[in-house]
C-alpha positions as CSV (number, residue, x, y, z in Angstrom):
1,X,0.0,0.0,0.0
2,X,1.5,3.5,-0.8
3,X,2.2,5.6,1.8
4,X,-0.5,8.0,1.2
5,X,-3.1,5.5,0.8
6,X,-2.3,4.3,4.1
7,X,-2.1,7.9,6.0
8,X,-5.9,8.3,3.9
9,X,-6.7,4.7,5.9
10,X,-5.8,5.8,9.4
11,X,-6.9,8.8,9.2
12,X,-10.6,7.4,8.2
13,X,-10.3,5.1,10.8
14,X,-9.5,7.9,13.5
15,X,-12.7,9.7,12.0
16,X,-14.7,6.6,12.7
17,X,-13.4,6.1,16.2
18,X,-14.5,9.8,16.8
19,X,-17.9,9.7,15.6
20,X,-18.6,6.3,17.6
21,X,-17.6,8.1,20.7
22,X,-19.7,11.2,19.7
23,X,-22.7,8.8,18.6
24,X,-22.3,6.9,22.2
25,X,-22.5,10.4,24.1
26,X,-25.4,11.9,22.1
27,X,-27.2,8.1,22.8
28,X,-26.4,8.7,26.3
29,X,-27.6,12.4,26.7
30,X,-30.6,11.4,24.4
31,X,-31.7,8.8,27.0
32,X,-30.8,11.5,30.1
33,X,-33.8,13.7,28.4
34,X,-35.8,10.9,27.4
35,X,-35.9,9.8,31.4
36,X,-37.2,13.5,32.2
37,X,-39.2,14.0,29.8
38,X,-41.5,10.9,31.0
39,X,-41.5,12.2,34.6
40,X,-42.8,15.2,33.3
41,X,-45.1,13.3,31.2
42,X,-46.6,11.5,34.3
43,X,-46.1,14.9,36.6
44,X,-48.2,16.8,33.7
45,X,-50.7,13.2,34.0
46,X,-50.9,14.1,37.7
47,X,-51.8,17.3,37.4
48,X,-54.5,16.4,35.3
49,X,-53.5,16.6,31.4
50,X,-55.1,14.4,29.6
51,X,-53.6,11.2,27.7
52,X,-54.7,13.0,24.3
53,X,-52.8,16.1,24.9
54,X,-49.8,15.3,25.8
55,X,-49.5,12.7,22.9
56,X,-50.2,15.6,20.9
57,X,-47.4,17.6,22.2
58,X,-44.5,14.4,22.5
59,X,-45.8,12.7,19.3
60,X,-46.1,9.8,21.2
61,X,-49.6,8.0,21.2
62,X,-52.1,7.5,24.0
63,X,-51.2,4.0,24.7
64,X,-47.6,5.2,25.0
65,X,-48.2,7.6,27.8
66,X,-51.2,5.1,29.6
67,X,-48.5,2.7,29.7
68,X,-45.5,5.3,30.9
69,X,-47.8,6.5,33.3
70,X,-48.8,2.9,34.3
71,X,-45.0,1.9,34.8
72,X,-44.8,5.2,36.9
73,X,-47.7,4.0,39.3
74,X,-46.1,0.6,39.5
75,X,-43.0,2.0,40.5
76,X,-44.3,4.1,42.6
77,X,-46.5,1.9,44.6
């Protein structure tokens, strides 16, 4: 392999490695907010908002929140 093709490789590789490590931390950041977010979800629930509007505002449908807010009462409980 020419020397140039190989300083091309590593240097792709290196690029890679980088982006994993940014992809990991965004995954882990993305799942910090995702965690809040349903607390809110089932604080909101608490409070009274109904199962319709907040799937309308998370784009998440009505079964989705009954059953976050379900898990949240089991764990809670």
């Amino acid at each position: 392999m020419s020397d140039a093709l190989e300083a091309a490789r590593l240097r792709c590789l290196d690029d890679v490695r980088k982006l994993t490590a940014e992809l990991r931390q965004a995954k882990a950041h993305a799942d910090d907010i995702d965690k809040r977010l349903r607390a809110e979800v089932c604080r909101c629930a608490d409070l009274g908002t109904s199962n319709y509007r907040l799937a309308q505002i998370t784009g998440w449908s009505q079964p989705t929140i009954k059953t976050i807010r379900d898990k949240n009462l089991t764990k809670n409980n």
